[in-house]
N, CA, C and O atoms as a Tripos MOL2 file, in Angstrom:
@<TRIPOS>MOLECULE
protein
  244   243    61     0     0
PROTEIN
NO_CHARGES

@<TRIPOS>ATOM
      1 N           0.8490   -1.1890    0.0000 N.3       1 UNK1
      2 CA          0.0000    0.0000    0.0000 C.3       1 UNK1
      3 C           0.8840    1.2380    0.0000 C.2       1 UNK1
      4 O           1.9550    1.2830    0.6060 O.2       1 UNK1
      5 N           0.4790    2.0420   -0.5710 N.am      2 UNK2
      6 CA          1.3890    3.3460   -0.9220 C.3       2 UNK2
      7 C           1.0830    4.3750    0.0530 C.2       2 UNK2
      8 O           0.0080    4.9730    0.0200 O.2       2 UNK2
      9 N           2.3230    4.7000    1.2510 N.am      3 UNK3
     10 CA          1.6660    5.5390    2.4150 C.3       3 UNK3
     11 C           1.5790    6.7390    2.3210 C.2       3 UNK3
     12 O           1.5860    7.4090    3.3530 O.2       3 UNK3
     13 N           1.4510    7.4660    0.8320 N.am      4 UNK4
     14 CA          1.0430    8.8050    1.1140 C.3       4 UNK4
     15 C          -0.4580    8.4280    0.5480 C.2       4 UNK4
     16 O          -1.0410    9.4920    0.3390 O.2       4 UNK4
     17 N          -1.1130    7.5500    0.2950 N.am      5 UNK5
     18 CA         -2.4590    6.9850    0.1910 C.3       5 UNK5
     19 C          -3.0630    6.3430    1.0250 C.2       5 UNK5
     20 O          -3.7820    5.3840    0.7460 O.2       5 UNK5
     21 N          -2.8360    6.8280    2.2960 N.am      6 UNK6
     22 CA         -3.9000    5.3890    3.6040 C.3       6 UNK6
     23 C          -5.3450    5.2290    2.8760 C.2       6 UNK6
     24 O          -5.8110    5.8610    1.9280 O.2       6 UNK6
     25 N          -5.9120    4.1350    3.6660 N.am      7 UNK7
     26 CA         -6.5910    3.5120    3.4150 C.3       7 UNK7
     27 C          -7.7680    3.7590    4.3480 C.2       7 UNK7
     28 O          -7.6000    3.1790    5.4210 O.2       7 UNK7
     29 N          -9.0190    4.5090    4.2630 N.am      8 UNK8
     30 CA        -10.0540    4.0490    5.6370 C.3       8 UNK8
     31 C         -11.0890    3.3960    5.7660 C.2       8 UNK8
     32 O         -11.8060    3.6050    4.7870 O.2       8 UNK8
     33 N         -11.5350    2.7210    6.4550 N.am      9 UNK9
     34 CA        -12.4550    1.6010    6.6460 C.3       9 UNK9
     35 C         -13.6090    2.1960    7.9690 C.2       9 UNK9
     36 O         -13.4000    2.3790    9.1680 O.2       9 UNK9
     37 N         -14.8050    2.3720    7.1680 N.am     10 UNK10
     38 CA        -15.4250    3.0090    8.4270 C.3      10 UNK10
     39 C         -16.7510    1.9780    8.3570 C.2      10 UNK10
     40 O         -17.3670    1.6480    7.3440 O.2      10 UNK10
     41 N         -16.9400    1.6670    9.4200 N.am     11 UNK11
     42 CA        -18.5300    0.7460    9.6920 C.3      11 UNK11
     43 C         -18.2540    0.2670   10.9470 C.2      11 UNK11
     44 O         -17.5820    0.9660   11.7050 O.2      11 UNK11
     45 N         -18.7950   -1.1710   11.4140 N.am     12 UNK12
     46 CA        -19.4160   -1.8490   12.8720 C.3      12 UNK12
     47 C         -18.1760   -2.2530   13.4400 C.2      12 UNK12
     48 O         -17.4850   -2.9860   12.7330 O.2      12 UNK12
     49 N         -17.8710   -2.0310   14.2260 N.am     13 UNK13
     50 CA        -16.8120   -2.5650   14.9610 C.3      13 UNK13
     51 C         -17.9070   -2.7680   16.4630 C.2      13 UNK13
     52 O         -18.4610   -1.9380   17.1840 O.2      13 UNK13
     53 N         -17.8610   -4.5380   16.4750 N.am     14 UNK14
     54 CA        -18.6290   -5.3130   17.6530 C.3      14 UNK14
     55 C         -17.6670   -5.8640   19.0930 C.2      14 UNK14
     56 O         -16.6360   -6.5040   19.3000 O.2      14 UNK14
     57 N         -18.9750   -5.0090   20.0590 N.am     15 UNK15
     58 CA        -18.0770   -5.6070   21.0510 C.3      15 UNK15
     59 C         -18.8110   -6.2850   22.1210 C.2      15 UNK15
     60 O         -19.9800   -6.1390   22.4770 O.2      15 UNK15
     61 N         -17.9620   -6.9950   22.5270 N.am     16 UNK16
     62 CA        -19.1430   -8.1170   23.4850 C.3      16 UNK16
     63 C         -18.3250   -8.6050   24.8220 C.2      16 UNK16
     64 O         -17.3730   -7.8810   25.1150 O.2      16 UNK16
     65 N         -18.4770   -9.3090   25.3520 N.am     17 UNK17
     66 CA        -17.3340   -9.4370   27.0870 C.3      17 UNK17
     67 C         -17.0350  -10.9230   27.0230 C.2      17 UNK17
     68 O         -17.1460  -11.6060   28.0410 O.2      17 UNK17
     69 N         -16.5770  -11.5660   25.6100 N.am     18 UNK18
     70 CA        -16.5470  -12.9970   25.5900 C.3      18 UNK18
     71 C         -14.9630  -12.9230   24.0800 C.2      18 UNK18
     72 O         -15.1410  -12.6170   22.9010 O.2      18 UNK18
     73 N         -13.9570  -13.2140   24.5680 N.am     19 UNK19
     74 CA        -13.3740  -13.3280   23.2070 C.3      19 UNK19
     75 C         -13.7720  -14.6440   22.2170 C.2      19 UNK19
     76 O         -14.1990  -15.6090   22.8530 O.2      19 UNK19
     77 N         -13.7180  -14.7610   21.2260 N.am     20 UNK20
     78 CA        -14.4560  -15.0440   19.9610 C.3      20 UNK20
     79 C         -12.8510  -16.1940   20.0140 C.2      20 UNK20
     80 O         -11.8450  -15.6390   20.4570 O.2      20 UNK20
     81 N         -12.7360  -17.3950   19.6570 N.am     21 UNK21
     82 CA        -11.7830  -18.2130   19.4940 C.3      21 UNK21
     83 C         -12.1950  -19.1560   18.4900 C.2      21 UNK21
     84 O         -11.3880  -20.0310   18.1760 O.2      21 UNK21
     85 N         -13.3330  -19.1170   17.9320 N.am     22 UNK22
     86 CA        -13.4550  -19.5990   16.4990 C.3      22 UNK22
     87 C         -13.5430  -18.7520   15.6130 C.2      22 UNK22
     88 O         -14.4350  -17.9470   15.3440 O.2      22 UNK22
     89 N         -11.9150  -19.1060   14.8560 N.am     23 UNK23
     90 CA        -12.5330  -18.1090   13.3340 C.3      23 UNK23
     91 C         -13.9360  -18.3690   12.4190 C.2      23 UNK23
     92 O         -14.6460  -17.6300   11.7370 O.2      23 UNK23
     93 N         -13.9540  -19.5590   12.7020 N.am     24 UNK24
     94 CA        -15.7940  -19.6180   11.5950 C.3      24 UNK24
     95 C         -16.7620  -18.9710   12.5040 C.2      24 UNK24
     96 O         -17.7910  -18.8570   11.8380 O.2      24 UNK24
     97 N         -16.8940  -18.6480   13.2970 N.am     25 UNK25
     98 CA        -17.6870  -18.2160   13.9910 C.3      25 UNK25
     99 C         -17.7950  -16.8610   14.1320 C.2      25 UNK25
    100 O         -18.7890  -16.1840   14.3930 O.2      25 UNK25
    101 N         -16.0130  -16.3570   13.8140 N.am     26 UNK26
    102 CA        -16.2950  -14.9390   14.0790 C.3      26 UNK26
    103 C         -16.5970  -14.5810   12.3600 C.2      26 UNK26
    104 O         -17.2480  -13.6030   11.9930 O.2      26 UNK26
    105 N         -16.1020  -15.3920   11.6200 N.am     27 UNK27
    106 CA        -16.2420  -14.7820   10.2490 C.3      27 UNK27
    107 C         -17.8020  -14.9710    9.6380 C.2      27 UNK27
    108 O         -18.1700  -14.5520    8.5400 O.2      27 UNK27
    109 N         -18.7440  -15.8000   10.7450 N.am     28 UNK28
    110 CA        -19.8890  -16.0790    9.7430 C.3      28 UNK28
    111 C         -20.5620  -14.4780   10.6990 C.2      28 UNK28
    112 O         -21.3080  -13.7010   10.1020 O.2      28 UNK28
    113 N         -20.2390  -14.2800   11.8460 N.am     29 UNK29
    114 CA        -20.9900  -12.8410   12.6450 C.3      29 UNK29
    115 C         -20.2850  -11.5550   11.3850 C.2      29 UNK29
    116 O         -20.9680  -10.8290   10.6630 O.2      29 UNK29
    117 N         -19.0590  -11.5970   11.4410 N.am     30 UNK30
    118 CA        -19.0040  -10.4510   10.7990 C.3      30 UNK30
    119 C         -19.4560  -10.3200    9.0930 C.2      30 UNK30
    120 O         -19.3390   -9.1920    8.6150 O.2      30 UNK30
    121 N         -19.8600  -11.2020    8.3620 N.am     31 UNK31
    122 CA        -20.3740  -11.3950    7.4730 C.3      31 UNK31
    123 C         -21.7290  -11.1430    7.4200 C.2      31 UNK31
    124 O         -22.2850  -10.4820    6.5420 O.2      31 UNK31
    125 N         -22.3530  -11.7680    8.5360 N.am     32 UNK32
    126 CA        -23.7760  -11.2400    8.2910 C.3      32 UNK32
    127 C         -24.2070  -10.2230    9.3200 C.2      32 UNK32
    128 O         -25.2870   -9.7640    9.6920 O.2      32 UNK32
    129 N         -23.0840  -10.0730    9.5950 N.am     33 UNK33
    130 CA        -23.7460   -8.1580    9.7490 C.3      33 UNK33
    131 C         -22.9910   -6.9820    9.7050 C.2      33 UNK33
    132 O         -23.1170   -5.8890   10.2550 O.2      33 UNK33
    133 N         -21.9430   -7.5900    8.7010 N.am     34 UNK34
    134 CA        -21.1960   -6.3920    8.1980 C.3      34 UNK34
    135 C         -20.3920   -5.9340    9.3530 C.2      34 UNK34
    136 O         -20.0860   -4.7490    9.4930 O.2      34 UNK34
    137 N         -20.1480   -6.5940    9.9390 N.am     35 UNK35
    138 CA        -18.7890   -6.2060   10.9350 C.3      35 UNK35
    139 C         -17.2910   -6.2660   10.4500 C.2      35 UNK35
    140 O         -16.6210   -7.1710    9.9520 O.2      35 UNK35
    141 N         -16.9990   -4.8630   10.8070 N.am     36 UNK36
    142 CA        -15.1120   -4.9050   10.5660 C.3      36 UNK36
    143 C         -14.0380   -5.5170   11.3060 C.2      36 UNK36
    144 O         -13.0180   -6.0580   10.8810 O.2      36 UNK36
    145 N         -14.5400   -5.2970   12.7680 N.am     37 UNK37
    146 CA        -13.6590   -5.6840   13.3310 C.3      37 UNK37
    147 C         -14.3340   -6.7050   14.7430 C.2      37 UNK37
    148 O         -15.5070   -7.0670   14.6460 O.2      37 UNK37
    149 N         -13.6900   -7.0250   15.7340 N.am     38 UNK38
    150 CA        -14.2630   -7.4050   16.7630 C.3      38 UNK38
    151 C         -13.8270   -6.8020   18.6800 C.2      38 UNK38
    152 O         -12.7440   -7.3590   18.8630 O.2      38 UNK38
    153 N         -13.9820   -6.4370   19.2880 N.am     39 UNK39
    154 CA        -12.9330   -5.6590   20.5810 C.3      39 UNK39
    155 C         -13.8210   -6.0670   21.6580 C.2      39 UNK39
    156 O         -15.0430   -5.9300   21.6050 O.2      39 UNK39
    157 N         -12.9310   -6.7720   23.0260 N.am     40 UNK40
    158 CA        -13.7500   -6.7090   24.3320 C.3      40 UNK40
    159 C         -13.5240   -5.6420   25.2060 C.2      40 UNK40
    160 O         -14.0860   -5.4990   26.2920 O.2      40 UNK40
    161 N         -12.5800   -4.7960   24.6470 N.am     41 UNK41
    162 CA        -12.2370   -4.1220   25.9840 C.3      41 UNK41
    163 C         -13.7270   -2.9160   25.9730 C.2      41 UNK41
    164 O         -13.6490   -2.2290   26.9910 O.2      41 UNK41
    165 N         -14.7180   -2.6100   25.2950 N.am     42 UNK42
    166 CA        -15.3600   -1.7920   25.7640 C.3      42 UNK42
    167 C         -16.5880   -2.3450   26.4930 C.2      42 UNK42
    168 O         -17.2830   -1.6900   27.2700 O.2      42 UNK42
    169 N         -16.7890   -3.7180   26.1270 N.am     43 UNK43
    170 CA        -17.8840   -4.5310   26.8100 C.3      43 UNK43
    171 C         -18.0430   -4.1820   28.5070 C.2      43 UNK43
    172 O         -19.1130   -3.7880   28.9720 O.2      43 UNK43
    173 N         -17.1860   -4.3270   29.0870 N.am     44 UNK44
    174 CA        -17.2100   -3.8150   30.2660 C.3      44 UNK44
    175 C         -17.8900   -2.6270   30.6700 C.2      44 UNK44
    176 O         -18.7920   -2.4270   31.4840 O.2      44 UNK44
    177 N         -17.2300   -1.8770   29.8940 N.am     45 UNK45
    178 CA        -17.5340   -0.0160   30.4810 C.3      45 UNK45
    179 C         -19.1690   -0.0300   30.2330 C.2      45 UNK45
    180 O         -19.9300    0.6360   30.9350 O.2      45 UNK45
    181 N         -19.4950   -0.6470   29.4350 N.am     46 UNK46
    182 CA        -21.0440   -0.3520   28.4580 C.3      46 UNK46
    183 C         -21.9610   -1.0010   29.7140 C.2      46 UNK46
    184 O         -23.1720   -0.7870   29.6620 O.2      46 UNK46
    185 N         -21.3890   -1.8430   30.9240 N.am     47 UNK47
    186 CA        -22.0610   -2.5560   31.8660 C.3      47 UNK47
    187 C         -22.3800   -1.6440   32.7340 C.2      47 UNK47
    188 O         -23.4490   -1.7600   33.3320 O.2      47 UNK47
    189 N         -21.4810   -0.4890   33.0020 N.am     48 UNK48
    190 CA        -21.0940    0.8800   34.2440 C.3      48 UNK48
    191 C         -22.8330    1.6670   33.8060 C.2      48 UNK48
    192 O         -23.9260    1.7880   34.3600 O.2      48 UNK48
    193 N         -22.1930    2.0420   32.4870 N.am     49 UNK49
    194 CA        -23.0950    3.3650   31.9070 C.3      49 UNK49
    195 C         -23.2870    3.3700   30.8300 C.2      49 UNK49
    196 O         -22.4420    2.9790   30.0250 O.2      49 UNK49
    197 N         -24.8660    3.9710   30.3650 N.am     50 UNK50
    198 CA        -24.6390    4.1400   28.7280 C.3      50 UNK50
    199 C         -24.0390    4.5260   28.1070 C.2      50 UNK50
    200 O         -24.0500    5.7470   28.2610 O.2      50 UNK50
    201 N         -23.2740    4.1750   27.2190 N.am     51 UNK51
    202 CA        -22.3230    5.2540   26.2460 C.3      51 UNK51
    203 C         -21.7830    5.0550   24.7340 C.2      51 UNK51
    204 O         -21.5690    3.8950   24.3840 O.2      51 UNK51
    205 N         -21.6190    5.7790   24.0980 N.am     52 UNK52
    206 CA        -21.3990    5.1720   22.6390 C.3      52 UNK52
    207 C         -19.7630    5.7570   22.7110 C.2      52 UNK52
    208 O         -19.2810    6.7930   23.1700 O.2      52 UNK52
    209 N         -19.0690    4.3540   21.9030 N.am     53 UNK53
    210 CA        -17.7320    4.1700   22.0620 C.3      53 UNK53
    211 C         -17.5370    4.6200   20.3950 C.2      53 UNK53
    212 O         -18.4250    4.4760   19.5550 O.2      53 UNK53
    213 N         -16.2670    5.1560   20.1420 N.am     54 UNK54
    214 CA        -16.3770    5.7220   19.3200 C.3      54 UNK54
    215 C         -14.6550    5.2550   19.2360 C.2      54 UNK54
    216 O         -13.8660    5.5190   20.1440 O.2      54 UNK54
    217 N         -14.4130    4.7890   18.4310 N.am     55 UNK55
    218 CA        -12.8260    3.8540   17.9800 C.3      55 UNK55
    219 C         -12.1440    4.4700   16.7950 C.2      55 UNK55
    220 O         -12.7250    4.5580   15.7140 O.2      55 UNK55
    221 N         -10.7510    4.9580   17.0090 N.am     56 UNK56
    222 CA         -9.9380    4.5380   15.6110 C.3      56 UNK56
    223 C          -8.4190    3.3670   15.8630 C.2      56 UNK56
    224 O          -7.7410    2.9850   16.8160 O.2      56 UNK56
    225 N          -8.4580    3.1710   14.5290 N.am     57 UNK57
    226 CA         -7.5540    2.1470   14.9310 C.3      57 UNK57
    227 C          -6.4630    2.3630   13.7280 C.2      57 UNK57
    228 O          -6.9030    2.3200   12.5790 O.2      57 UNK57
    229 N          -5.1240    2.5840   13.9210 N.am     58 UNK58
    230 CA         -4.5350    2.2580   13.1480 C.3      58 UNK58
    231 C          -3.2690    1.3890   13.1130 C.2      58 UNK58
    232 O          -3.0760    0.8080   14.1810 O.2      58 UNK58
    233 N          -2.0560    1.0740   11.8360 N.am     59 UNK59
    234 CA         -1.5140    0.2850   11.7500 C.3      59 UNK59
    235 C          -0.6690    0.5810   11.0740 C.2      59 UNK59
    236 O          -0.8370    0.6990    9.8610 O.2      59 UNK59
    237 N           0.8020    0.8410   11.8310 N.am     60 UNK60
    238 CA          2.0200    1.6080   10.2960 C.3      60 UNK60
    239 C           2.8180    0.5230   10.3260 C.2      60 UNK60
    240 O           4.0210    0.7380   10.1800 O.2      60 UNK60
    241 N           2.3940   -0.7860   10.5050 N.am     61 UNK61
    242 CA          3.3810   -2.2220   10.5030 C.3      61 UNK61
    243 C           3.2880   -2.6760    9.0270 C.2      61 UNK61
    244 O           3.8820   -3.6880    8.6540 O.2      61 UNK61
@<TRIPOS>BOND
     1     1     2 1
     2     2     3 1
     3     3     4 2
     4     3     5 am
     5     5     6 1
     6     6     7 1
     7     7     8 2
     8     7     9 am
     9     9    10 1
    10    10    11 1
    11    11    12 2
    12    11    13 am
    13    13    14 1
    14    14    15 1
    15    15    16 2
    16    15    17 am
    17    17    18 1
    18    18    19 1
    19    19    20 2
    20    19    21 am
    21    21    22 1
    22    22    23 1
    23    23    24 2
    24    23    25 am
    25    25    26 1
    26    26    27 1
    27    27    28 2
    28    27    29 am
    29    29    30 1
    30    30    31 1
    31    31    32 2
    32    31    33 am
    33    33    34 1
    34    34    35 1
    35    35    36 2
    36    35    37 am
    37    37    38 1
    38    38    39 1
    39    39    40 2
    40    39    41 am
    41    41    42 1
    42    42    43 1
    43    43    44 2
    44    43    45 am
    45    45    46 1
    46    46    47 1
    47    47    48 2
    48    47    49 am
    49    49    50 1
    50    50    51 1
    51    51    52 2
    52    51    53 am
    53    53    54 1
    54    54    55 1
    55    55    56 2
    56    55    57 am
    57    57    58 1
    58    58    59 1
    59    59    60 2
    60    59    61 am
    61    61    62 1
    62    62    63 1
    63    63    64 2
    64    63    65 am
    65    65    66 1
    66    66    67 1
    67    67    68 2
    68    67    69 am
    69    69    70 1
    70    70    71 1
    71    71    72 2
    72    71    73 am
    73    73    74 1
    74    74    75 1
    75    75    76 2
    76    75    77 am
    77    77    78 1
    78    78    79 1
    79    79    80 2
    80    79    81 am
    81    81    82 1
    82    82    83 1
    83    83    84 2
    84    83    85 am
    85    85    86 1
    86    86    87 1
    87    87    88 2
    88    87    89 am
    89    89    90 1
    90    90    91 1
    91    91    92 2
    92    91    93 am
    93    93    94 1
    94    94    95 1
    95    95    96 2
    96    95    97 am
    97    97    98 1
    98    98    99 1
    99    99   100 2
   100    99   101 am
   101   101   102 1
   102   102   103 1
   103   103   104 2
   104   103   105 am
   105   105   106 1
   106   106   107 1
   107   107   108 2
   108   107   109 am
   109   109   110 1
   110   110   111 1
   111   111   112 2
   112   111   113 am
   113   113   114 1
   114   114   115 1
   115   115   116 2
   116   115   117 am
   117   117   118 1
   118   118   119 1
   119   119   120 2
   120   119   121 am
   121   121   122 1
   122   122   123 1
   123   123   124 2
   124   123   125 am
   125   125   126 1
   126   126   127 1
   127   127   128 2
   128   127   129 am
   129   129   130 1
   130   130   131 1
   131   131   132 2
   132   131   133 am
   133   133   134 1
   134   134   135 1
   135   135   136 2
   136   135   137 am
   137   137   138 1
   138   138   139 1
   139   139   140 2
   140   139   141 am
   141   141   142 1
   142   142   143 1
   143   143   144 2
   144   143   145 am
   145   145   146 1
   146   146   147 1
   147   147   148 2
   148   147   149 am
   149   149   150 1
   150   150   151 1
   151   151   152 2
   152   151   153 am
   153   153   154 1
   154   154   155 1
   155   155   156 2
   156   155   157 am
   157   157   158 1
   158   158   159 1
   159   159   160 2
   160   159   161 am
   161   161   162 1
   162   162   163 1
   163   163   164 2
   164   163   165 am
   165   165   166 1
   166   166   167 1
   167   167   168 2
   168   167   169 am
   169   169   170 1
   170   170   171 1
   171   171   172 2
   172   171   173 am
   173   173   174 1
   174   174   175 1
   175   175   176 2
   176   175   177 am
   177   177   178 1
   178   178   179 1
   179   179   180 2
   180   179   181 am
   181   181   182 1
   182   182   183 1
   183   183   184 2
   184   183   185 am
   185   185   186 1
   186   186   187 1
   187   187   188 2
   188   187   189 am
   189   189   190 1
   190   190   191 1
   191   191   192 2
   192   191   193 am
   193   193   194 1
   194   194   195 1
   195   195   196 2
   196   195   197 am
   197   197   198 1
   198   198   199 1
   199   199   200 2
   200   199   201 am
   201   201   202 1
   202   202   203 1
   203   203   204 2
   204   203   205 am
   205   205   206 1
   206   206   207 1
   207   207   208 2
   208   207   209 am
   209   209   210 1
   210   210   211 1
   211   211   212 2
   212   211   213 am
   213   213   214 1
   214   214   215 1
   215   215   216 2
   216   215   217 am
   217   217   218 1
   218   218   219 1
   219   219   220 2
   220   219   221 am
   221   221   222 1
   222   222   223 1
   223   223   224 2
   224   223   225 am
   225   225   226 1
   226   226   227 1
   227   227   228 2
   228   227   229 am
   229   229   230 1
   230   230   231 1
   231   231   232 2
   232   231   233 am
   233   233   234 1
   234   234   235 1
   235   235   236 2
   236   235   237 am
   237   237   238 1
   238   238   239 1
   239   239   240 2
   240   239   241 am
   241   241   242 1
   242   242   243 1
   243   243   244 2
@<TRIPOS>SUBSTRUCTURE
     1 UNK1         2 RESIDUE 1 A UNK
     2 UNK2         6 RESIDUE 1 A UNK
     3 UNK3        10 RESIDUE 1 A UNK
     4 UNK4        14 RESIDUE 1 A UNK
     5 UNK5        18 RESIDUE 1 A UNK
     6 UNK6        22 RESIDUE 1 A UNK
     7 UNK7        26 RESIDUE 1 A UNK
     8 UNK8        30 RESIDUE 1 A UNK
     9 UNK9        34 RESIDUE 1 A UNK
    10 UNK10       38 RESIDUE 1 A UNK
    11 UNK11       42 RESIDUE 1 A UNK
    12 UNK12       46 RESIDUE 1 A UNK
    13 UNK13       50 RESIDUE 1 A UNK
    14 UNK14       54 RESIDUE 1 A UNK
    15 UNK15       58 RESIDUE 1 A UNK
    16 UNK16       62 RESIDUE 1 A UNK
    17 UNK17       66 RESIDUE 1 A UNK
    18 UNK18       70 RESIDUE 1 A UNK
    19 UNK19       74 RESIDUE 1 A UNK
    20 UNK20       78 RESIDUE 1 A UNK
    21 UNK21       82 RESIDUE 1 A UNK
    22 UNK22       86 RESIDUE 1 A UNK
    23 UNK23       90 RESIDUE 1 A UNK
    24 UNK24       94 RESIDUE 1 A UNK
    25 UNK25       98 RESIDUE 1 A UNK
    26 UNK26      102 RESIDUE 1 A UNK
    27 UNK27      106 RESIDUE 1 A UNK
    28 UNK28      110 RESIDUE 1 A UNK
    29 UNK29      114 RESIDUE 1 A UNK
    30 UNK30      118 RESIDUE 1 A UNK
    31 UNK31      122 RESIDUE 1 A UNK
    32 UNK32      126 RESIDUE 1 A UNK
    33 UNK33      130 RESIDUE 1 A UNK
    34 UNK34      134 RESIDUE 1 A UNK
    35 UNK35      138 RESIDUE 1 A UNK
    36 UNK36      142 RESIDUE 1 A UNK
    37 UNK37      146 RESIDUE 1 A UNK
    38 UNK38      150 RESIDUE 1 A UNK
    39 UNK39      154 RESIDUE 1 A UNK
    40 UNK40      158 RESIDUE 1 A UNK
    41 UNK41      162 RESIDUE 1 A UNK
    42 UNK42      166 RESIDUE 1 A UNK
    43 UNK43      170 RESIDUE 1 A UNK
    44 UNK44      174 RESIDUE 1 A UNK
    45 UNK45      178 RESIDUE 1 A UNK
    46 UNK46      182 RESIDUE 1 A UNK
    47 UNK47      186 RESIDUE 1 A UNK
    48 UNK48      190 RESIDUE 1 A UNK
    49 UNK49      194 RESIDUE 1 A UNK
    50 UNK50      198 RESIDUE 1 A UNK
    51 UNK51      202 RESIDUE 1 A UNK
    52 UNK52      206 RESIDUE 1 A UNK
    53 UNK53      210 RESIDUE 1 A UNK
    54 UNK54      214 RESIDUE 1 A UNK
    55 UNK55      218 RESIDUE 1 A UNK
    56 UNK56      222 RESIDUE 1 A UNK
    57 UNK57      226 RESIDUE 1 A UNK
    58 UNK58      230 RESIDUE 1 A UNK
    59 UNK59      234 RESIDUE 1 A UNK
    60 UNK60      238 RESIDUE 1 A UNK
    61 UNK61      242 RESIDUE 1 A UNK
């Protein structure tokens, strides 16, 4: 990928308080519902208080 061209990816990033250890499992969830990514660390906080989590993520590896 050419880095004066990043790349952005914006949609569902799902989070839940269970890590996911089957890839078929995580790939048939994010398939049918259009999920990008998967994260537990906000599952917790969402237990405290309502709140909408709002993520970027990047990667210069």
């Amino acid at each position: 990928q050419d880095e004066d061209n990043p790349t952005i990816h914006y949609g569902v990033i799902a989070s839940g308080n269970q890590l996911i250890k089957d890839a078929s499992v995580r790939d048939k969830l994010a398939a049918e519902e259009d999920i990008l990514c998967f994260k537990i660390e906000a599952a917790g906080l969402m237990n405290h208080f309502p709140c909408l989590v709002i993520r970027g993520i990047c990667d210069y590896s």
